[in-house]
C-alpha positions as CSV (number, residue, x, y, z in Angstrom):
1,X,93.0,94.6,122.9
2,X,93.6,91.6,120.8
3,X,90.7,90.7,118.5
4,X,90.2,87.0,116.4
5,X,89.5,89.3,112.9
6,X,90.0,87.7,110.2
7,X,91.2,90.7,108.3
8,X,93.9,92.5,108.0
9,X,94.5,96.4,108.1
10,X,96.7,97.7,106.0
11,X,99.0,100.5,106.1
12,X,97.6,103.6,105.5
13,X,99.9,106.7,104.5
14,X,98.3,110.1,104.5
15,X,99.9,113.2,102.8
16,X,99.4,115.9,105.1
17,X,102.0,118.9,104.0
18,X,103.3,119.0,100.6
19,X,104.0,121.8,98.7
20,X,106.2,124.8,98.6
21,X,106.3,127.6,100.4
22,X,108.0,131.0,101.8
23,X,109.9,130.6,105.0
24,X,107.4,132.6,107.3
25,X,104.7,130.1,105.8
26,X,106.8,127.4,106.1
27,X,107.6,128.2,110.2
28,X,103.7,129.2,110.9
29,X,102.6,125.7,109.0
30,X,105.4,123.7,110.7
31,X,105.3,126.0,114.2
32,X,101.7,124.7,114.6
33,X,101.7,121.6,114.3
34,X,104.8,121.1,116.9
35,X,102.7,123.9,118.8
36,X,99.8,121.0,118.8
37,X,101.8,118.2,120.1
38,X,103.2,120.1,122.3
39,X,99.5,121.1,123.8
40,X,98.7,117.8,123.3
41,X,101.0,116.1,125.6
42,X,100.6,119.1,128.7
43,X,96.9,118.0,128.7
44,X,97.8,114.3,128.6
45,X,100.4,115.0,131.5
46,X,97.3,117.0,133.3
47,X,95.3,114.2,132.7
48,X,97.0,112.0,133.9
49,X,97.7,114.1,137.4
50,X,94.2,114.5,137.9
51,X,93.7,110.5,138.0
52,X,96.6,109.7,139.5
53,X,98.7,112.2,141.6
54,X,101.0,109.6,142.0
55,X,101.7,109.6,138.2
56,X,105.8,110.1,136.8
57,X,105.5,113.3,134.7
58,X,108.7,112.8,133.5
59,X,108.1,111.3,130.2
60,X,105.5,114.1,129.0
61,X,107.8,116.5,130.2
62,X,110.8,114.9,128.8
63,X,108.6,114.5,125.2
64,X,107.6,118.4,125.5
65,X,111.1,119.4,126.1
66,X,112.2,117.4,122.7
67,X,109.5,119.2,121.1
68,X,111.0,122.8,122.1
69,X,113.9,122.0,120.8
70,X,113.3,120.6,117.4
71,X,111.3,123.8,117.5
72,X,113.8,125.9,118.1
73,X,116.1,124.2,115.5
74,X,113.2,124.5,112.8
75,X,113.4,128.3,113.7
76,X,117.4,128.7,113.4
77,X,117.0,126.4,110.1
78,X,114.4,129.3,108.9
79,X,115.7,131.9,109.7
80,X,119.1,131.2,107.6
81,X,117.0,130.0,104.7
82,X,115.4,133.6,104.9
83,X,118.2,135.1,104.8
84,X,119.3,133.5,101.4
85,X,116.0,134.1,99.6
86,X,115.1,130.6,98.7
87,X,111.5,129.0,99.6
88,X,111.4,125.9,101.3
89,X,109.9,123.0,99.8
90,X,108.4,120.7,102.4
91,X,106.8,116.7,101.5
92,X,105.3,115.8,105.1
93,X,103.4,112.6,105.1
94,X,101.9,110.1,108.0
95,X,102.1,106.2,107.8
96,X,99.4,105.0,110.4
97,X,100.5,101.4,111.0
98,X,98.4,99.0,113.5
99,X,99.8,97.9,116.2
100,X,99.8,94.2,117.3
């Protein structure tokens, strides 16, 4: 919805992981929050059913799938940074932008 404002809204960036950690932290820190999104759009999906059995589940499916795998490749990536000792170092910020 378009509104006659005669403001604008800036961006706003928001740090939300930053910091350095072990790689067990750093794949239960960075496990849950694809974990999230990943619940996130199933109940968006279900939602969606329930209002509209009609509905193409394709894109929440094809999203959660995406999801599963960069979780998958976050665990690989771990799991050989384990292996060589070293911590993991992660800088994980949000830009909210609004949309016209």
């Amino acid at each position: 919805m378009k509104t006659d404002l005669n403001y604008k809204i800036e961006t706003k960036h928001i740090k939300l992981v930053d910091g350095e950690f072990t790689p067990s932290q750093a794949l239960d820190i960075l496990s849950a929050l694809i974990d999230e999104k990943i619940n996130y759009h199933k109940v968006e999906n279900l939602q969606h059913w329930e209002s509209n059995h009609h509905t193409d589940p394709q894109p929440f499916l094809k999203r959660i799938q995406e999801l599963e795998h960069q979780k998958q490749v976050l665990e690989d990536y771990v799991l050989k940074l384990k292996k060589t000792g070293q911590n993991l170092k992660i800088n994980g910020k949000l830009s909210l932008k609004p949309v016209d």
